[in-house]
C-alpha positions as CSV (number, residue, x, y, z in Angstrom):
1,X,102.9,271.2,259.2
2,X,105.8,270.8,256.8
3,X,109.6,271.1,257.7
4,X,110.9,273.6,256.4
5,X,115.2,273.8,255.9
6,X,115.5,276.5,258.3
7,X,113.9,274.0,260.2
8,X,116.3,271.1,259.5
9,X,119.2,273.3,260.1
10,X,118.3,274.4,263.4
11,X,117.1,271.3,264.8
12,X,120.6,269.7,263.1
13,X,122.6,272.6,264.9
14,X,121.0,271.6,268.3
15,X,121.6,268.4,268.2
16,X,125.4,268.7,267.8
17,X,126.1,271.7,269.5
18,X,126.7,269.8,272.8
19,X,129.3,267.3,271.4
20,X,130.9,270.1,269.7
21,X,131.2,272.2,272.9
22,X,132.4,268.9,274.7
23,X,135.1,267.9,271.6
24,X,136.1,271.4,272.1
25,X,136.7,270.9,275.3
26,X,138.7,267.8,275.3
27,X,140.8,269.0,272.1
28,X,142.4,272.4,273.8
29,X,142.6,270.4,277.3
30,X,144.6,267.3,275.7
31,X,146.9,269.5,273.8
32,X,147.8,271.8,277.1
33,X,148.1,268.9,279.6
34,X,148.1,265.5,277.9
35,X,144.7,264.4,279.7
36,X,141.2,265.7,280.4
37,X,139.8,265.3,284.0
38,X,136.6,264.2,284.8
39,X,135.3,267.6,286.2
40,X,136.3,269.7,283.2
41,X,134.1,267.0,280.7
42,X,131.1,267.3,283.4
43,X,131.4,271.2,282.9
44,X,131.6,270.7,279.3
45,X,128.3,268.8,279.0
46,X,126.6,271.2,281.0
47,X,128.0,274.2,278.3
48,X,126.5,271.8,275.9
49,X,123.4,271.7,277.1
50,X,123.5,275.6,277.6
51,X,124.4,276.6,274.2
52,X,122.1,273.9,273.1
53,X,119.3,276.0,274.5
54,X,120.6,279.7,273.6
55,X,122.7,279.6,270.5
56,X,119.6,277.3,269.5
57,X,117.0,279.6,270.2
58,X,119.3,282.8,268.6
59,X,119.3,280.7,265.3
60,X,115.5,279.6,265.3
61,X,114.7,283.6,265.7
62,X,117.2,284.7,262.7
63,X,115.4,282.0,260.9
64,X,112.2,282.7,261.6
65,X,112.9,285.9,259.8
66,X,112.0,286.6,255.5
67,X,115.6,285.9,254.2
68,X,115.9,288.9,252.7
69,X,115.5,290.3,256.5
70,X,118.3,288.5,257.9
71,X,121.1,290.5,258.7
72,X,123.7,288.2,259.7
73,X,123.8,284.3,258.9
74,X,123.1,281.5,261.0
75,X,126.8,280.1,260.7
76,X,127.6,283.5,262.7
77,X,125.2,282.6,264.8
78,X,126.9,279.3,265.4
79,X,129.8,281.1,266.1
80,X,129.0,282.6,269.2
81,X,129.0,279.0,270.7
82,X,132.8,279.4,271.2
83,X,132.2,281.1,274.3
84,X,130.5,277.9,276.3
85,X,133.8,275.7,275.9
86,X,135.8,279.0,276.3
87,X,134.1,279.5,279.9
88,X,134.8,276.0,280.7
89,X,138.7,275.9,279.2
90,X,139.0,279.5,281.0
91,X,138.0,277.9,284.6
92,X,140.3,275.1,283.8
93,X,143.1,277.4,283.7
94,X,144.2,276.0,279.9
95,X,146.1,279.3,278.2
96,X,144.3,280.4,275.3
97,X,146.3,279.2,271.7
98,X,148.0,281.7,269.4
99,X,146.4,282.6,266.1
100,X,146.9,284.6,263.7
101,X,146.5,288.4,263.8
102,X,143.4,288.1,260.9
103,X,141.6,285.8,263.5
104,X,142.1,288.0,266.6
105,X,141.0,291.0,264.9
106,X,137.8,288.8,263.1
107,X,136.9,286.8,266.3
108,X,138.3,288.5,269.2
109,X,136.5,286.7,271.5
110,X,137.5,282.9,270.2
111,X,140.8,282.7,272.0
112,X,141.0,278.9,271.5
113,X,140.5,279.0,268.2
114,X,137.4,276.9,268.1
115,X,134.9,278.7,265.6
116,X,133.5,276.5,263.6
117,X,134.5,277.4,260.1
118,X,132.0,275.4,258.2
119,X,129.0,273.9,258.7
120,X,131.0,270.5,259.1
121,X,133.1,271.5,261.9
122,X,129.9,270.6,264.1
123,X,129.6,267.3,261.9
124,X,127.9,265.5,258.8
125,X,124.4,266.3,259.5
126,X,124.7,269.7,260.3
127,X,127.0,270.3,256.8
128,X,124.5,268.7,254.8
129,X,121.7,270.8,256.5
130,X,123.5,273.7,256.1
131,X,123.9,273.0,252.5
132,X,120.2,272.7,251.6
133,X,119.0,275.9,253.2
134,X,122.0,277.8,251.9
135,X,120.6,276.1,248.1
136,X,117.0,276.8,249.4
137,X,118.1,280.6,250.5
138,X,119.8,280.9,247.2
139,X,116.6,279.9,245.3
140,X,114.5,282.0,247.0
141,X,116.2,285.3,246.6
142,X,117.3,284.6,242.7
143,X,113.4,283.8,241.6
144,X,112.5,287.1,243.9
145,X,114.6,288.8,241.9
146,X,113.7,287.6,238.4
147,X,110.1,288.4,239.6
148,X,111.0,291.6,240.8
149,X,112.5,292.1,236.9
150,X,115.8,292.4,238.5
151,X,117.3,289.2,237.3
152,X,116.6,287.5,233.9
C-alpha cells in the first residue's frame, strides 16, 4: 500500500494536535496568571488526546474524498481544534483575549485566539506536510483540467 500525502498530512496533524492543544493551553494560562497549574495541563493532555482522535478522524474523511469533492480544506478542518483548549481555558476561568472585529466575525467560536493560521502553527512536520499535498492537490486538479481541454 503506498502513502499517499493526504496520508502524510493527516497522520502529521495527529501527531501534533495534542502538543498544540497543550501549548495552547499553557500560552493563554501564563499570560492571564503568570503560571499554569498542574490540573489545568492534565486537562490539556486529555483535550489532546481528544481532538487527536476527532479533528483526526474529520480530516482523514475530507481526505478520503476526490479533491475536486472537497468542500472545505483540511486546514479548516484543523481549525475546529480550538475548541479542546478553549473547553479547558473556559473551566479554568482564564477570560477570553480581545481580537479584532475581522476575527470575531471569521471565527466566532476561537475566543482565545488560538486558530492555527498556517500549517506551522502546529509545527515543522505538519507545515512541510501540508505543503506537499497542497503541491500534490494543485497538480492534480491543473493536469484534470488540461485533460478536460480546460487548461492548456
Amino acid at each position: 500500500m503506498s502513502t499517499t500525502p493526504a496520508d502524510v498530512l493527516a497522520a502529521a496533524v495527529e501527531v501534533a494536535l495534542p502538543g498544540w492543544v497543550v501549548r495552547a493551553v499553557e500560552s493563554r494560562a501564563r499570560a492571564w496568571t503568570g503560571t499554569v497549574e498542574a490540573g489545568w495541563l492534565d486537562e490539556a493532555r486529555s483535550a489532546g488526546e481528544r481532538a487527536r482522535e476527532e479533528v483526526g478522524a474529520r480530516l482523514r474523511s475530507l481526505l478520503a474524498h476526490d479533491v475536486d469533492e472537497q468542500r472545505t480544506n483540511p486546514l479548516g478542518v484543523i481549525r475546529t481544534a480550538v475548541r479542546y483548549p478553549t473547553e479547558v481555558l473556559q473551566r479554568a476561568g482564564v477570560p477570553p483575549v480581545v481580537r479584532d472585529e475581522f476575527l470575531e466575525r471569521t471565527f466566532a467560536d476561537d475566543v482565545y485566539g488560538l486558530a492555527p493560521a498556517t500549517w506551522r502553527d502546529l509545527g515543522e512536520e505538519v507545515h512541510e506536510a501540508g505543503i506537499i499535498w497542497g503541491a500534490w492537490k494543485a497538480s492534480t486538479v491543473l493536469g484534470r483540467r488540461r485533460a478536460e481541454g480546460r487548461l492548456r
